[in-house]
KOLBA-326741 format. One line per 5 residues: number of its first residue (from 0); their letters; for each residue x negated, y negated, z of N, C-alpha, C, CB. Coordinates in steps of 0.2 Angstrom, whole numbers, plus 2048, in hexadecimal, padded with zeros to 3 digits. Glycine has a CB too. Example, Ala and Ser with C-alpha at 12.3 -4.5 7.8 and 13.67 -1.06 7.14 Angstrom:
2
0 = AS = 7BE 81C 827 7C2 816 827 7BE 810 827 7C7 816 82D  7C0 80B 823 7BC 805 824 7C0 800 827 7BA 803 81D;
//
This chain:
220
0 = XXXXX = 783 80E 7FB 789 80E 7FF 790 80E 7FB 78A 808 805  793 813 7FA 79A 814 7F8 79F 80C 7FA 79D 81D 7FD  7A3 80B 7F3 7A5 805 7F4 7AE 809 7F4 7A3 7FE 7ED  7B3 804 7FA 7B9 806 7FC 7BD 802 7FC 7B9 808 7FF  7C3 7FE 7F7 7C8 7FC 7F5 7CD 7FD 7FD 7CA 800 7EE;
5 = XXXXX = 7CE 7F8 7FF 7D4 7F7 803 7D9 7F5 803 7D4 7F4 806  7E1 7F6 801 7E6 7F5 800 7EC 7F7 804 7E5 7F7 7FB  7EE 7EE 805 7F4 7ED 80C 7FA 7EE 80A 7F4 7E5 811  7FE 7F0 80E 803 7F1 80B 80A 7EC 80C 803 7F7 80C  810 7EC 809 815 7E8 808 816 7E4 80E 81B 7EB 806;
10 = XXXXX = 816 7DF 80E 816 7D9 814 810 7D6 817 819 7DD 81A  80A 7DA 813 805 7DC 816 802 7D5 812 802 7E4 817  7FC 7D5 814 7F7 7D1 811 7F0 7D4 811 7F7 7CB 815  7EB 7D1 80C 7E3 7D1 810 7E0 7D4 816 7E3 7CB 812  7E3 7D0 81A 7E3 7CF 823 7E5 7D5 824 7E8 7C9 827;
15 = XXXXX = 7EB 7D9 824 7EA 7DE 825 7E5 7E3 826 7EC 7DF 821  7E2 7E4 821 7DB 7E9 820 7D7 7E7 825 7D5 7EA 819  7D7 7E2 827 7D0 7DF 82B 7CE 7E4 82E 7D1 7D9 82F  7D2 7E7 834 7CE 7ED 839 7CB 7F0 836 7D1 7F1 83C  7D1 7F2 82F 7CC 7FA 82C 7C7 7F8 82A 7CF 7FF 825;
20 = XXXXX = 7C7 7F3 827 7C0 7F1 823 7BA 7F0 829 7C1 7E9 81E  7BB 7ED 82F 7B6 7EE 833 7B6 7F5 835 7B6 7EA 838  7BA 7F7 836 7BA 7FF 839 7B4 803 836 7C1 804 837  7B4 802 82C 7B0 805 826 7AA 803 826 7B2 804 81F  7A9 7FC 828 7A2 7F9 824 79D 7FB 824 79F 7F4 826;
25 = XXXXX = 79C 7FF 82A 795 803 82A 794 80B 827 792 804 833  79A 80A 823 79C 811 821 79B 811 819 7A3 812 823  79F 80B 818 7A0 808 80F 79F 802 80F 7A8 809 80B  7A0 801 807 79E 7F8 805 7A7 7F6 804 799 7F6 7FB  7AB 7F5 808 7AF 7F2 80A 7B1 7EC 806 7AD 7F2 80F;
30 = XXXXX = 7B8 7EC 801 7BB 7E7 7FF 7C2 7E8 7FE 7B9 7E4 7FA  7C4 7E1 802 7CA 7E3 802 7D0 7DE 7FF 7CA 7E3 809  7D6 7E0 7FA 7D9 7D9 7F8 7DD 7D7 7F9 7DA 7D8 7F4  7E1 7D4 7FA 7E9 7CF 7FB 7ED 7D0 7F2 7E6 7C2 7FC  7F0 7D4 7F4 7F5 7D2 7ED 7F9 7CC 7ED 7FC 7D9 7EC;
35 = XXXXX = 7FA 7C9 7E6 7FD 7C4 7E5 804 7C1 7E9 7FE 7C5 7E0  806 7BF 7EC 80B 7BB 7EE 80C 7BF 7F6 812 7BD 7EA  805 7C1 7F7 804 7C1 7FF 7FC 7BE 802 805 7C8 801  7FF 7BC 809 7F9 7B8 80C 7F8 7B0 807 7F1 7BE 80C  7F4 7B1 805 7F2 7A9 804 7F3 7A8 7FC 7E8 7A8 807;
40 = XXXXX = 7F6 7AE 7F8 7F7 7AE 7F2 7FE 7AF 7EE 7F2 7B2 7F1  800 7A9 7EB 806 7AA 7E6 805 7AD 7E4 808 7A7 7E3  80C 7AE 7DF 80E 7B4 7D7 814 7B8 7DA 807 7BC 7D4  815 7B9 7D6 81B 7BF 7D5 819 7C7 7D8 81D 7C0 7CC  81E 7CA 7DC 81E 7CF 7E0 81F 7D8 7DB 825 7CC 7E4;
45 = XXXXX = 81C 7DA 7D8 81D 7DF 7D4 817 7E6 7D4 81E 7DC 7CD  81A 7EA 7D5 814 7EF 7D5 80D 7F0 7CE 818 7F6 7D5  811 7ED 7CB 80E 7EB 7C3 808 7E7 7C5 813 7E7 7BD  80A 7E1 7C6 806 7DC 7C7 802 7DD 7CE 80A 7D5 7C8  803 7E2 7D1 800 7E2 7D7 7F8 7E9 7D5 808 7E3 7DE;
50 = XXXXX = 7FB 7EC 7CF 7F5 7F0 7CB 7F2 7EC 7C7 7F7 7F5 7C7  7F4 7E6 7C5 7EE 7E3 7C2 7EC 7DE 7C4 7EF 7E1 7BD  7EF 7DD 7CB 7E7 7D8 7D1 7E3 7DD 7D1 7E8 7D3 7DA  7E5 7E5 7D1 7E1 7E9 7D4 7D9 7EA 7CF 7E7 7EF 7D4  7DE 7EB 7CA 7D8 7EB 7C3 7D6 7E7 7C1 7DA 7ED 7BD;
55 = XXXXX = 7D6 7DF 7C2 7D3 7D8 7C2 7CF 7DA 7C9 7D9 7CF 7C2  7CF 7DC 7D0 7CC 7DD 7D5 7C4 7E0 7D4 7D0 7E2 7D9  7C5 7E5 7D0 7C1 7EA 7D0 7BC 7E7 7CB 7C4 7F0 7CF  7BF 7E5 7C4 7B8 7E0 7C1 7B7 7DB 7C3 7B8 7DE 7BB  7B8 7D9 7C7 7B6 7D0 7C9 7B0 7D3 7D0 7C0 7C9 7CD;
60 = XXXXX = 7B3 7D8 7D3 7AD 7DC 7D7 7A8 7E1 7D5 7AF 7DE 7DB  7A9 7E3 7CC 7A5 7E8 7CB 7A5 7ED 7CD 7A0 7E7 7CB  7AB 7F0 7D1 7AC 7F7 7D2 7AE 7FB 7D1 7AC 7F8 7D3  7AA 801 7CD 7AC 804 7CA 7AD 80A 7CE 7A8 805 7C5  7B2 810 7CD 7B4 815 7CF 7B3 814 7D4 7B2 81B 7CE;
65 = XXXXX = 7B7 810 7D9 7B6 810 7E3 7BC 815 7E8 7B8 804 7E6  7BA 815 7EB 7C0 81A 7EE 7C4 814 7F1 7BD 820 7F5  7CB 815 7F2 7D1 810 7F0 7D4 815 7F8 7D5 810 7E7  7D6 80F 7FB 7D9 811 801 7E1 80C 802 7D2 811 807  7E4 810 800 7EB 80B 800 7F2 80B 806 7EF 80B 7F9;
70 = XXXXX = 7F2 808 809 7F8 809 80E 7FE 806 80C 7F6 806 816  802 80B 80E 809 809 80B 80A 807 803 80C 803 80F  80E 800 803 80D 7FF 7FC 806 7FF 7F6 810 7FA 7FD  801 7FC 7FC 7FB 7FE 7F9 7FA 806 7F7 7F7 7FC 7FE  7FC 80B 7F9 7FC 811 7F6 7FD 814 7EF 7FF 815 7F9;
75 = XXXXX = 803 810 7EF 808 810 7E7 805 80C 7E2 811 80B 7E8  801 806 7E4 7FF 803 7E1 7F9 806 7DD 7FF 7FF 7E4  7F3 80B 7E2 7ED 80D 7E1 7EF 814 7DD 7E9 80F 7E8  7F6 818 7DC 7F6 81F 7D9 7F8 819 7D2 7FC 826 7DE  7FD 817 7D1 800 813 7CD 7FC 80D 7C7 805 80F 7D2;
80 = XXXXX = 7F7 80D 7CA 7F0 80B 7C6 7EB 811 7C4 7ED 806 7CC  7EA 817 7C7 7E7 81C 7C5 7EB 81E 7BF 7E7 820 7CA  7F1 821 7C0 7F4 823 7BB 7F6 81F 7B4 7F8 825 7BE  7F5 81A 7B5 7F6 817 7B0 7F0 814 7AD 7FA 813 7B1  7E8 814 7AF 7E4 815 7AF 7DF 819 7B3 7E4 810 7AE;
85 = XXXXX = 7DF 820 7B0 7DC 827 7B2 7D5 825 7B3 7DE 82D 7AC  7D1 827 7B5 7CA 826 7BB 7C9 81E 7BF 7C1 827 7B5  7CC 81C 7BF 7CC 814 7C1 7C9 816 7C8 7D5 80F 7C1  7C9 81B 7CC 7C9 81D 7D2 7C5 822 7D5 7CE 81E 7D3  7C1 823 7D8 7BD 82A 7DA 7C2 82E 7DE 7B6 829 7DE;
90 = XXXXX = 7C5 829 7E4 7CA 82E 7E7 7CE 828 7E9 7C9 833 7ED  7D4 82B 7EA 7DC 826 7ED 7DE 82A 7F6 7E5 82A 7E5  7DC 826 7F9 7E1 828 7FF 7E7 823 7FF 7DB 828 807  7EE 827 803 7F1 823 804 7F2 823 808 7F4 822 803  7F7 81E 80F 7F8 822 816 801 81D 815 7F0 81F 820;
95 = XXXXX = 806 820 815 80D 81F 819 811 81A 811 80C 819 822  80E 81E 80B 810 819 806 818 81E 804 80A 817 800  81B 818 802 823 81A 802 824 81C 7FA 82A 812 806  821 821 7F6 823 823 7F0 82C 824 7EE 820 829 7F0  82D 825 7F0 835 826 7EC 83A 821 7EE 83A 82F 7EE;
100 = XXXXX = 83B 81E 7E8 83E 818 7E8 846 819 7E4 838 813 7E5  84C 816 7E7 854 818 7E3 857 812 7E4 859 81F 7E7  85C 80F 7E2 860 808 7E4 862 80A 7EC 869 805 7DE  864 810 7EF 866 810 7F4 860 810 7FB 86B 815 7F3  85B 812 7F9 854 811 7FD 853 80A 7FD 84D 814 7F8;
105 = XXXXX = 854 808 7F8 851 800 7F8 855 7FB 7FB 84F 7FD 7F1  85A 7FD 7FA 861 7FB 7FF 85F 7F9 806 866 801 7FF  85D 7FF 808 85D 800 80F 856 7FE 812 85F 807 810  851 7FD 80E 849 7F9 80E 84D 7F1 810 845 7F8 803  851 7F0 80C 852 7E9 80B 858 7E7 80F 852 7E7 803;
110 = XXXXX = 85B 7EB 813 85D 7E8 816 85A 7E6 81D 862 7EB 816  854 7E7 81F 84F 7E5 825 84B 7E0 822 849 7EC 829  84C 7DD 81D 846 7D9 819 84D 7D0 81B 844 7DF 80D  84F 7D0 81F 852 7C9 820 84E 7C5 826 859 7CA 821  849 7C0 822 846 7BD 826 847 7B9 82B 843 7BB 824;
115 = XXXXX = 84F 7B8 82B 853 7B2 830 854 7B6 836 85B 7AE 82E  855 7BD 835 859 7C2 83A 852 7C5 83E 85F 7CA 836  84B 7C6 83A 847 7C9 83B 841 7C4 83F 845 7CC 835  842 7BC 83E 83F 7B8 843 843 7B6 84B 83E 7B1 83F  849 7BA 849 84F 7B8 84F 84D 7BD 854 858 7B9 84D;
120 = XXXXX = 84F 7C4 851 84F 7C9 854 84A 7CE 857 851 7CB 851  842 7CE 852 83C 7CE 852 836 7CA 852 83C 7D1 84F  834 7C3 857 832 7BF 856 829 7C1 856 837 7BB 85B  829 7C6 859 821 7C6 858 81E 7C9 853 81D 7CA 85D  824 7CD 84F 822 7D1 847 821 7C9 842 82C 7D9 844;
125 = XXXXX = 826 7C4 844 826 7BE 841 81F 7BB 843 82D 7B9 843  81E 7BA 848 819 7B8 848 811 7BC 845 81B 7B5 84E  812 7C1 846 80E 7C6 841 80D 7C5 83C 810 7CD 840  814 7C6 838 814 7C3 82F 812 7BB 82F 81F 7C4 82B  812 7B7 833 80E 7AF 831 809 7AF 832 810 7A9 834;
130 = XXXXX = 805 7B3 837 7FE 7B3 838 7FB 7B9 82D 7FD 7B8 843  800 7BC 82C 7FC 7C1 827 7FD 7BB 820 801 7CC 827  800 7B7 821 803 7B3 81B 801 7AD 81A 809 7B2 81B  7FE 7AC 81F 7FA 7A3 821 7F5 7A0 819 7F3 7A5 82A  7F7 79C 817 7FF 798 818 803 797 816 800 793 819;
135 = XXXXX = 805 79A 812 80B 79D 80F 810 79D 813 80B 7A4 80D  815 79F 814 81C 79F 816 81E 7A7 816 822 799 810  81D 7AC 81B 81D 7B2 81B 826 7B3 81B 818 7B6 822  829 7AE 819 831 7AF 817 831 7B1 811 837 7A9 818  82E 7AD 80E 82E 7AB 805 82C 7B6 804 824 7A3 803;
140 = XXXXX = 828 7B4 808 824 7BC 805 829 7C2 805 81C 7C0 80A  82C 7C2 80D 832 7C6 80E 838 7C6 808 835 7C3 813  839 7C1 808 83F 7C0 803 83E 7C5 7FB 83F 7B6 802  838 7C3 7F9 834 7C5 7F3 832 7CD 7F3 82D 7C1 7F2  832 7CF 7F7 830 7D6 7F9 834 7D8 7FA 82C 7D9 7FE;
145 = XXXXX = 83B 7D6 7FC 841 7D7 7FA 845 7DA 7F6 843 7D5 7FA  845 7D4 7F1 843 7D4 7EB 841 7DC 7E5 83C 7CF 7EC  83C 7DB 7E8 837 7DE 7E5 83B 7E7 7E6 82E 7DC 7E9  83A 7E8 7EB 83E 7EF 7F0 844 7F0 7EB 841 7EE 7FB  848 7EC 7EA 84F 7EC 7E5 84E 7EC 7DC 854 7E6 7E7;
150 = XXXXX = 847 7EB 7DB 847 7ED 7D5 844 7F4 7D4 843 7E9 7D2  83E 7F4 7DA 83B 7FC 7D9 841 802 7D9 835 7FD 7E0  847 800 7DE 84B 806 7DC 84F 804 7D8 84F 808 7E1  851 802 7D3 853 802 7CC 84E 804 7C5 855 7FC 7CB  848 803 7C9 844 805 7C4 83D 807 7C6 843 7FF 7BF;
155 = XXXXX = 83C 80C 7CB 836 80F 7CF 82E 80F 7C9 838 817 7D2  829 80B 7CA 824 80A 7C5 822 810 7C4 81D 805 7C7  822 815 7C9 81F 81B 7C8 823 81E 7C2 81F 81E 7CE  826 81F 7C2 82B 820 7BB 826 81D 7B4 835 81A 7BC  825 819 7B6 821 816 7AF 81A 81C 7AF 81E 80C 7B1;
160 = XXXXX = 818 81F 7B3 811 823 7B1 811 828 7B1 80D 822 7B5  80C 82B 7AE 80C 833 7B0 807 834 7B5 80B 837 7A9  808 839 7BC 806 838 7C0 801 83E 7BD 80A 838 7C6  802 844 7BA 7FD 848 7B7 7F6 847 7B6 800 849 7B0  7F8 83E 7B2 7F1 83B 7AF 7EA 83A 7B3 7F3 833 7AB;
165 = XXXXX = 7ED 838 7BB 7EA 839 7C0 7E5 83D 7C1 7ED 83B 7C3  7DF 83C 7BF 7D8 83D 7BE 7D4 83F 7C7 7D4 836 7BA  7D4 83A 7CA 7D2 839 7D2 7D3 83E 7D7 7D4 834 7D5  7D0 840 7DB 7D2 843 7E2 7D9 83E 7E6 7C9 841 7E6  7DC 840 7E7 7E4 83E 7EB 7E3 840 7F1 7EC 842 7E9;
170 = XXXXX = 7E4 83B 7F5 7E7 840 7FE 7EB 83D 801 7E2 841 805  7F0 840 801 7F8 83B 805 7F9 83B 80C 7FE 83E 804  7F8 838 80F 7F8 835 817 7FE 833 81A 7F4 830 818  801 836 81C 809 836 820 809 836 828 80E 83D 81D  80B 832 82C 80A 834 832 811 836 835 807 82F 835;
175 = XXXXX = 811 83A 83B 816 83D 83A 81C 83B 83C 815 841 83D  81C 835 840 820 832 844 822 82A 83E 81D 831 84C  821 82E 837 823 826 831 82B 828 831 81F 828 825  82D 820 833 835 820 832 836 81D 82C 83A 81C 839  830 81C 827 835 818 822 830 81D 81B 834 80D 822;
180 = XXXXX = 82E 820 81C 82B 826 817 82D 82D 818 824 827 817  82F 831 814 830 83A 815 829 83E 812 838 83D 810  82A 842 817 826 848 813 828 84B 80F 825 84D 816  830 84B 80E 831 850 805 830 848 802 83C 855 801  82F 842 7FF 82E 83D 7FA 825 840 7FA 832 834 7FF;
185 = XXXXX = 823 83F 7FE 81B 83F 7FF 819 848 7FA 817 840 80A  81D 84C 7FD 81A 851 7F8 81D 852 7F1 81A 857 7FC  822 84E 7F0 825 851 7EB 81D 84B 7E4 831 84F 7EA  81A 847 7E8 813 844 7E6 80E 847 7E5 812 840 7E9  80E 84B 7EA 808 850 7E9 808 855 7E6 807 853 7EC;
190 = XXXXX = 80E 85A 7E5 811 85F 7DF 810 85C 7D8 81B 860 7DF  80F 855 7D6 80D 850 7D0 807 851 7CE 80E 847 7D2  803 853 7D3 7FA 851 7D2 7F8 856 7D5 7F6 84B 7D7  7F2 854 7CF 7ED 85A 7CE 7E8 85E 7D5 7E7 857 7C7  7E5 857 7D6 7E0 858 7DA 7E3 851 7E1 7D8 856 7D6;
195 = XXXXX = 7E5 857 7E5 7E9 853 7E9 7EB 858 7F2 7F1 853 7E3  7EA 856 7F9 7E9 857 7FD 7EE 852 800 7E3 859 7FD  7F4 855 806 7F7 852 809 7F7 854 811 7FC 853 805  7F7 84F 814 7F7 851 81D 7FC 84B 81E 7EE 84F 823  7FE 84F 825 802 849 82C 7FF 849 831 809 84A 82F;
200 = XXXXX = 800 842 834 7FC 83E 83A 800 841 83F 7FB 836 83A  7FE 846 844 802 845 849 803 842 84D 803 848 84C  809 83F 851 80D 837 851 809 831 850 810 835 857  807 831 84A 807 829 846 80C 827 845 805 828 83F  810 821 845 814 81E 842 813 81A 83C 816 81A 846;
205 = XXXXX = 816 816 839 817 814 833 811 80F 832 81D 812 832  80F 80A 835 80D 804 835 806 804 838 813 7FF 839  801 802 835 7FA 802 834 7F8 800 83B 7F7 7FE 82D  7FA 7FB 83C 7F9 7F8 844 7F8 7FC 848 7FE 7F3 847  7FC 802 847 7FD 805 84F 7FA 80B 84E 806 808 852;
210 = XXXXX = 7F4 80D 846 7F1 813 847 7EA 811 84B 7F0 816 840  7E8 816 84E 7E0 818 850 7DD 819 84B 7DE 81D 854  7D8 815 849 7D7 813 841 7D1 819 841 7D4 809 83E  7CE 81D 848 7C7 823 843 7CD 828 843 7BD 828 848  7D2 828 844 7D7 82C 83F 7D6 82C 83A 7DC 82B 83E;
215 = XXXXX = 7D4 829 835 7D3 82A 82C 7CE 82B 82D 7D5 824 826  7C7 82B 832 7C1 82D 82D 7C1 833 82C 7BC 82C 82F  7C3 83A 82C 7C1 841 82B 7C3 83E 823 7C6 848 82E  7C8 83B 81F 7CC 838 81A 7CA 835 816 7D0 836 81C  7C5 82F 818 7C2 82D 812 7B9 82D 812 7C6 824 811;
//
């Protein structure tokens, strides 16, 4: 049985994947990880660090070449680990991951990223983020991903790679109705890569919760 990497994305935790991961089981061998300074695990907030729980993941599970499936930030993370270490991956799907990163993008990321306004104003997304953070303090994480959003636009990691080096099969996954991802950011990713295949979900929205998850099986 073909082994498949799950990777949640910014805000997200572990918990996250859970659906997908029961969605797969009878499909793949199913693992799935928590990046550092989410869900039940401290560290620092960086796309860097968040490739090398990726790469500690994968030997500590012995898995070699697995198909890697990353949503959102998990996306960036899975191409951003390939390229900087070329076959790491048999294939990379992403679905709604936000590539193009600028101070003024990350600006505007981080201005929805205030946890006082967002437990006031959105009390069940709060209570979402405590249940994905438990027991952590899903403020702490906000704040840090904050953080994090205002360094990636001063200094986008992808900039550090060459996407070229990209060995793996790519499939970019956009849905149509993403208000916080574009379709020129997503392809100007795919024009990068070799072996590379791009679709939109018609009306998907951004946020994994709300897909009909055998949507991605033609996909992975």
């Amino acid at each position: 049985m073909q082994s498949i990497v799950l990777l949640h994305g910014a805000l997200g935790s572990d918990r996250q994947m859970e659906p997908l991961k029961n969605h797969l089981s009878d499909k793949f061998d199913v693992h799935v990880l928590c990046f550092q300074g989410h869900g039940h695990r401290d560290g620092e907030l960086s796309i860097q660090n968040f490739s090398e729980n990726l790469t500690a993941f994968l030997e500590e599970n012995s898995l070699k070449n697995p198909l890697v499936f990353g949503y959102s930030m998990g996306g960036y993370v899975a191409l951003y680990t390939e390229a900087k270490s070329p076959g790491t991956f048999s294939k990379i799907v992403t679905l709604g991951t936000k590539f193009h990163w600028a101070p003024d993008i990350a600006a505007r990321e981080v201005r929805m990223l205030n946890p006082e306004i967002v437990e006031e104003k959105v009390p069940k997304f709060a209570d979402h983020l405590s249940r994905m953070h438990q027991p952590k303090d899903w403020k702490v994480n906000m704040r840090n991903t904050a953080a994090m959003m205002e360094a990636m636009g001063e200094n986008p990691p992808l900039d550090e790679v060459n996407l070229s080096e990209v060995q793996c099969h790519v499939h970019l996954l956009l849905g149509e109705k993403d208000a916080m991802v574009t379709e020129t950011e997503t392809i100007a990713i795919r024009d990068q890569l070799s072996n590379v295949k791009f679709d939109k979900l018609e009306g998907v929205e951004h946020p994994i919760e709300k897909l009909e998850l055998t949507r991605l099986d033609k996909y992975l």
